[in-house]
N, C-alpha and C positions, 0 to 999 in steps of 0.2 A: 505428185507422182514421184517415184524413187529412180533414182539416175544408176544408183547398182542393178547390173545386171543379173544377178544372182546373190541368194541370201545362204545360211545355213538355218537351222531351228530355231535356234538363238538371235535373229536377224543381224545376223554379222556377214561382211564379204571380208575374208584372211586370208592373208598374205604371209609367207612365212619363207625369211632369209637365211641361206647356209652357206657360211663362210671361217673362216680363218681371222684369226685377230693380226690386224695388219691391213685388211686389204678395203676397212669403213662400212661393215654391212651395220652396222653399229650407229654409224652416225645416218644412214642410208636409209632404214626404220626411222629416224628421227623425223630426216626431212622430208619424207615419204609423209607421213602421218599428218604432217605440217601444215603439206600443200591440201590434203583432203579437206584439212579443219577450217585452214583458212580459207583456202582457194573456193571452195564449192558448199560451205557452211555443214558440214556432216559431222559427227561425233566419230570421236577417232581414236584409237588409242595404239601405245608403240613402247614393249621393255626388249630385255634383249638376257641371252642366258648365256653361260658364257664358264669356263672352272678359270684357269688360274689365267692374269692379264696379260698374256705376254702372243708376241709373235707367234703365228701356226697351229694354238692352239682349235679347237672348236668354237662357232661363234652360231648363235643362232639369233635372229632378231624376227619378233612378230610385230604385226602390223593387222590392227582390227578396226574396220568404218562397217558403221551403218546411216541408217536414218534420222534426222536432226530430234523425233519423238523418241526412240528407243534410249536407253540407258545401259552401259556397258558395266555390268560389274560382273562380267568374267573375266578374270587376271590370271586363267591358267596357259599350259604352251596350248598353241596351236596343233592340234595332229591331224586335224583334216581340214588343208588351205587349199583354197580357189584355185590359189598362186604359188609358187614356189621358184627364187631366185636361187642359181647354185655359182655361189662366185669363185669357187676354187674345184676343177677335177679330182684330184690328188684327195678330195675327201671321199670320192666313192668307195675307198679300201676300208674307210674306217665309220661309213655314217650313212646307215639308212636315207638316203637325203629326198628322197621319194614317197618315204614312207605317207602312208593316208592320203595317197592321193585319188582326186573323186575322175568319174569318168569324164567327165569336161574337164577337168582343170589344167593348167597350163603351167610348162616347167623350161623355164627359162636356164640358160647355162651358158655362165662366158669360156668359147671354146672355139676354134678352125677348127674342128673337125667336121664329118659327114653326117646328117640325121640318124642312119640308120646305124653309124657304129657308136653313136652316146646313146641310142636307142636301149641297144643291146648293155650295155654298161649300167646304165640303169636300170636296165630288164623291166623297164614299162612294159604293157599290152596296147597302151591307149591314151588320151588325153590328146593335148597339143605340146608338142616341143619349138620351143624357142631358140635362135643360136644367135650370139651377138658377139664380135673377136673385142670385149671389152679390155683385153690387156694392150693390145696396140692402139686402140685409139686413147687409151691412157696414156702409151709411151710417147707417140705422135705429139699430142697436144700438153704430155708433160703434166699431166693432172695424175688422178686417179681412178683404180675398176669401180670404184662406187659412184661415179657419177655418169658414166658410159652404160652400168649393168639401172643407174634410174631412169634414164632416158628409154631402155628397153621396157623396161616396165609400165612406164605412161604409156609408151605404145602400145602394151598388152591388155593394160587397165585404162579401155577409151575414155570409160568417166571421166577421170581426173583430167583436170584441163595445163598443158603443157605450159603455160604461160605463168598459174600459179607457182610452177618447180622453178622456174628462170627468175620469180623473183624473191623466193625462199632463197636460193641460192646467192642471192645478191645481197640478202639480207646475213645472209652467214658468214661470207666473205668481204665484203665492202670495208668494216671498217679498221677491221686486223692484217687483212690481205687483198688490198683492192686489185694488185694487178694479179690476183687467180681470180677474177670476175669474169673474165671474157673468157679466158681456156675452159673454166667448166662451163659455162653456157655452151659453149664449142663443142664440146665432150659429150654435155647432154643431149644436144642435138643430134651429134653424129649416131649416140647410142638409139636415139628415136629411129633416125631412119636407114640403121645399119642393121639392124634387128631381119630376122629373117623367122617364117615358122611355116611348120607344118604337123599336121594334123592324123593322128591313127585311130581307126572308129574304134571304140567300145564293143567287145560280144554281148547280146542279148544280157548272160548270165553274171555281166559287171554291174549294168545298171537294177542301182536296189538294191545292192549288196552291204551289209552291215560292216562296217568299219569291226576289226579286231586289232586291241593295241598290242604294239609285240612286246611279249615277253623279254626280262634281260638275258643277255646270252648266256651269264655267270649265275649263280645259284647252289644251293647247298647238295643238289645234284651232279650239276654239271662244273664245280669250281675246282681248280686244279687243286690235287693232294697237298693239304696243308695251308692252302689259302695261296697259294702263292701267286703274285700279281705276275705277270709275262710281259708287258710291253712295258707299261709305266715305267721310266727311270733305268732301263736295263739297258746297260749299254751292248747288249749283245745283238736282240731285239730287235730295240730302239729304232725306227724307222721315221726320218724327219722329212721326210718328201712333203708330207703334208704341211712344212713350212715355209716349204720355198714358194717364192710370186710372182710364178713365170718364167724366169733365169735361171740358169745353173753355168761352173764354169767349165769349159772344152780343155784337153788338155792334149799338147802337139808333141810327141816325144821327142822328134829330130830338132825341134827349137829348144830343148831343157837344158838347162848348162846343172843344175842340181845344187843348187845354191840353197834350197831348203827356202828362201824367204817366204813361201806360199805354206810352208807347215807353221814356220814361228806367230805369222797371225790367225792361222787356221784356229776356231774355238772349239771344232768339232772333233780333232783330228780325222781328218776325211782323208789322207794322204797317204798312200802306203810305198815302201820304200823296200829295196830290198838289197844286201850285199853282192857289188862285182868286183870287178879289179877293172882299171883304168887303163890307159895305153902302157904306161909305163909296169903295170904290172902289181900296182899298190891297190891297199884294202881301200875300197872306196861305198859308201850307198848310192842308188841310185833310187830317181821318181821312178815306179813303175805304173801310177794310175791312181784314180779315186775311184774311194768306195761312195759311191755317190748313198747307199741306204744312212748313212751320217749325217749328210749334204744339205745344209739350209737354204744352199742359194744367197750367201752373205757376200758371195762377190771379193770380199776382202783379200782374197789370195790372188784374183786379176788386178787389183792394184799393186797389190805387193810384187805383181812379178816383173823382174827388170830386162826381159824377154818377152817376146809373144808366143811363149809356149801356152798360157793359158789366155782365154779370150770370152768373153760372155757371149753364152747364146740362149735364143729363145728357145724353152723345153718345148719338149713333144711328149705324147703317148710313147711309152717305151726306151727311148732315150737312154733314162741312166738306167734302165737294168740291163739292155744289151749291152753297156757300154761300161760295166760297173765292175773295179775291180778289188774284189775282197779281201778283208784284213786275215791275218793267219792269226783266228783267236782258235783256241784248243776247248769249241765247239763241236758235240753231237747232237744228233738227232736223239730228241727227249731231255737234254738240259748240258750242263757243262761237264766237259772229262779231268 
């Protein structure tokens, strides 16, 4: 008898991770797959997609089990999973992360926030939502979100047997890093039973409804006059929220002596500064604020500062745009003046 609780046509149960490179949805698919094959003898399979390797980029990682008889020679993505891990917020601006989801399926998200306002954000009607604060118990026990947002996931996917992950994990870490053995055992336990969810029914006219793949946004119709790319590589644009992993730095005006040390290691220029005059009356700049739309979250300018004008803190919804202070580029609406 089969231990997956649900199939697709193809006798697959899918699993499908949206993350940011940086934060191990990557290796997360790996030992996910790991534990299914080993752990519980099932046919398993785990790639991951992914454009260029670097921090905050888009990361997706699928994950495909079925039955020890069936054969997997589907290698395409995923677009209608069971499951769906979302391990960074900050992608809902730029990533359908929802997309194809069935009326049962389950959509996990490391996030404090309330059900009903990531409800809304991702404009589900239905499924189950999952919430797990996978970034503090990362910070807590000094590991990482990929091993607090797997511990979530065993919980979600009862099949797989938790004991299998704790000793995948043992085997991953033991012999390069034996003393990260215990924190992520630690990590995965607490994401097992820190996990939190709740449930919104499906209307009548979801269930049975045929999947439609969405069309790309851009097109010979709808692409901007001249081909011209808008976000990619534009520093006008450009919006790096979706790099940051949790952190960004605070900045206290009445502590700034303006010593600039926080712009010389800045890589982003996040920093805007503006001419005053000083006590004595001389031409001076001052910090006037970050444009946090810049802002990777590199931290590097709270170490650099030899004050406590800048300080880490854990982002929130909203955060840097209330609190964001823009660069004077000689920007219009519809392109540059």
């Amino acid at each position: 008898m089969s231990i997956l609780p649900r199939k697709n046509e193809l006798g697959f149960f899918e699993i499908r991770l949206e993350s940011i490179g940086g934060l191990g949805a990557n290796l997360a698919g790996k030992m996910l797959a790991e534990a299914g094959v080993l752990g519980l003898d099932l046919n398993g399979s785990n790639f991951s997609s992914y454009g260029s390797e670097k921090k905050g980029s888009p990361v997706k990682s699928f994950v495909r089990f079925c039955d020890k008889e069936v054969e997997i020679r589907a290698h395409s993505p995923i677009e209608q999973p069971h499951v769906i891990g979302v391990f960074h917020e900050a992608l809902y601006k730029t990533v359908d992360v929802v997309s194809g989801l069935t009326p049962d399926g389950i959509v996990l998200v490391n996030s404090t926030r309330k059900f009903d306002d990531i409800k809304d954000d991702l404009q589900i009607q239905y499924g189950t939502l999952a919430i797990v604060d996978a970034l503090t118990i990362a910070v807590e026990e000094k590991t990482k979100v990929n091993t607090a947002m797997l511990g979530a996931l065993f919980r979600i996917c009862d099949f797989l047997d938790p004991d299998a992950m704790r000793n995948v994990i043992r085997n991953t870490f033991e012999k390069k890093y034996p003393h990260l053995v215990e924190p992520n055992i630690r990590t995965f336990d607490r994401g097992y039973f820190e996990v939190e969810f709740k449930s919104y029914e499906a209307p009548i006219d979801a269930i049975g409804k045929s999947f439609i793949r969405p069309l790309p946004l851009l097109g010979y119709e709808t692409q901007e006059i001249g081909g011209v790319i808008t976000s990619q590589a534009n520093s006008v644009l450009k919006d790096l929220s979706g790099s940051r992993q949790g952190f960004l730095p605070q900045f206290e005006q009445e502590q700034c002596i303006n010593c600039a040390a926080c712009d010389t290691v800045c890589p982003d220029y996040c920093f805007v500064w503006e001419e005053g005059e000083d006590k004595r009356g001389r031409k001076q700049m001052f910090l006037k604020g970050i444009d946090y739309q810049y802002c990777k979250g590199c931290l590097k300018c709270v170490e650099a500062c030899p004050t406590s004008a800048l300080s880490e803190l854990r982002e929130t919804i909203g955060f840097a745009d209330s609190n964001r202070v823009k660069q004077h580029f000689p920007y219009v609406s519809g392109g540059i003046s």
